[in-house]
C-alpha positions as CSV (number, residue, x, y, z in Angstrom):
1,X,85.2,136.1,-13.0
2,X,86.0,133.6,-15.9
3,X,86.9,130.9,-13.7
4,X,83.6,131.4,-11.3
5,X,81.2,131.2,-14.9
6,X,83.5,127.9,-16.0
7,X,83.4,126.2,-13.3
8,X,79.1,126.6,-12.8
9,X,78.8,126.0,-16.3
10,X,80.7,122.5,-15.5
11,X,78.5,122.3,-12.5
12,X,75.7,122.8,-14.3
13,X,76.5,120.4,-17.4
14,X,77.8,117.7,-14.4
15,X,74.5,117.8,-13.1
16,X,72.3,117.4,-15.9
17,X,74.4,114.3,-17.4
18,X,74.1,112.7,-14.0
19,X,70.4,113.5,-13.3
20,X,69.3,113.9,-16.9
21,X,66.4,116.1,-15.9
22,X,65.7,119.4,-18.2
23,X,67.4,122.6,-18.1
24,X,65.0,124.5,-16.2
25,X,64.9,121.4,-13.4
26,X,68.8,121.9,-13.3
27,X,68.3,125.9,-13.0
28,X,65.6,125.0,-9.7
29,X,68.2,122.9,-8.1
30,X,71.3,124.8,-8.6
31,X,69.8,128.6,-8.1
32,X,70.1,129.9,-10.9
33,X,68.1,131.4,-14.0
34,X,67.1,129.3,-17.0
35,X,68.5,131.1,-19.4
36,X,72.1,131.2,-17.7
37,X,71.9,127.5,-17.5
38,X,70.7,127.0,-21.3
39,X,73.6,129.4,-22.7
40,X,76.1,127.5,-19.9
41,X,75.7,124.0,-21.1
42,X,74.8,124.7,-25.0
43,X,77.7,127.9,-25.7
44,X,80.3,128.3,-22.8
45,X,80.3,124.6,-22.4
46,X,81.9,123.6,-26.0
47,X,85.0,125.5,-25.3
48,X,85.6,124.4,-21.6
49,X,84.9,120.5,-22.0
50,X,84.3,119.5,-25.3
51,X,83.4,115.9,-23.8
52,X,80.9,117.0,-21.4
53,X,79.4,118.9,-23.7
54,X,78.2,116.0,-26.0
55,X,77.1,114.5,-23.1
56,X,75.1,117.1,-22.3
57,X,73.9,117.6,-25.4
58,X,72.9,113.9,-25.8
59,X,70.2,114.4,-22.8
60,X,69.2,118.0,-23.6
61,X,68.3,116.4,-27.4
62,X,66.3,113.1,-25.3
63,X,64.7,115.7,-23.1
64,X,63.8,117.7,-26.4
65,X,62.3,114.9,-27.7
66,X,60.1,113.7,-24.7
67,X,58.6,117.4,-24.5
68,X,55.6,116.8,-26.0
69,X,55.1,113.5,-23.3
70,X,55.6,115.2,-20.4
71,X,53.4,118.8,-22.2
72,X,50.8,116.3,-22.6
73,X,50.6,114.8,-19.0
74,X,51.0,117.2,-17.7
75,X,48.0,119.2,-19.1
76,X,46.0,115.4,-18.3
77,X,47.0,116.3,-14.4
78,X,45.6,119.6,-14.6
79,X,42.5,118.9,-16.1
80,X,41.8,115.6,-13.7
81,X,42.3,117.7,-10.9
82,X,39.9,120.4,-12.2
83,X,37.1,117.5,-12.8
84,X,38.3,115.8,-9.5
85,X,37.7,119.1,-7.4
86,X,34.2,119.8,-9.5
87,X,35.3,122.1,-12.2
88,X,33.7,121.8,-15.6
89,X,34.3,119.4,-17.6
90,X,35.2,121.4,-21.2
């Protein structure tokens, strides 16, 4: 059972380096819950590949840091489409 939960969380870390989207976009792609991803890549990670792991820890800190971009557009979408389709305007 060890080997199965090493191996996704390398999967898991693999794929965020290469795509550097979020941890819940890596949980959508690869089937699997956010939380199991999160505690892959930032706990389980460290002891399997130590290298990985600061590469996956690099994006997950760049992602952390564009939260507040992306929070913020997207709340900009939701509330054009609400004035596009003839919602009010507060």
């Amino acid at each position: 059972m060890w080997k199965e939960i090493e191996e996704r969380a390398k999967r898991n870390g693999e794929y965020i380096v290469a795509t550097g989207c979020t941890v819940r976009t890596c949980a959508e792609m690869l089937g699997a819950s956010k939380s199991t991803v999160h505690k892959d890549v930032t706990e389980r990670l460290m002891f399997i590949d130590w290298e990985l792991y600061l590469k996956v820890k690099e994006v997950l800190e760049k992602n952390l840091s564009e939260r507040h971009l992306r929070g913020g557009e997207s709340t900009r979408r939701k509330y054009g489409k609400k004035r596009q389709d003839g919602g009010s305007s507060c």
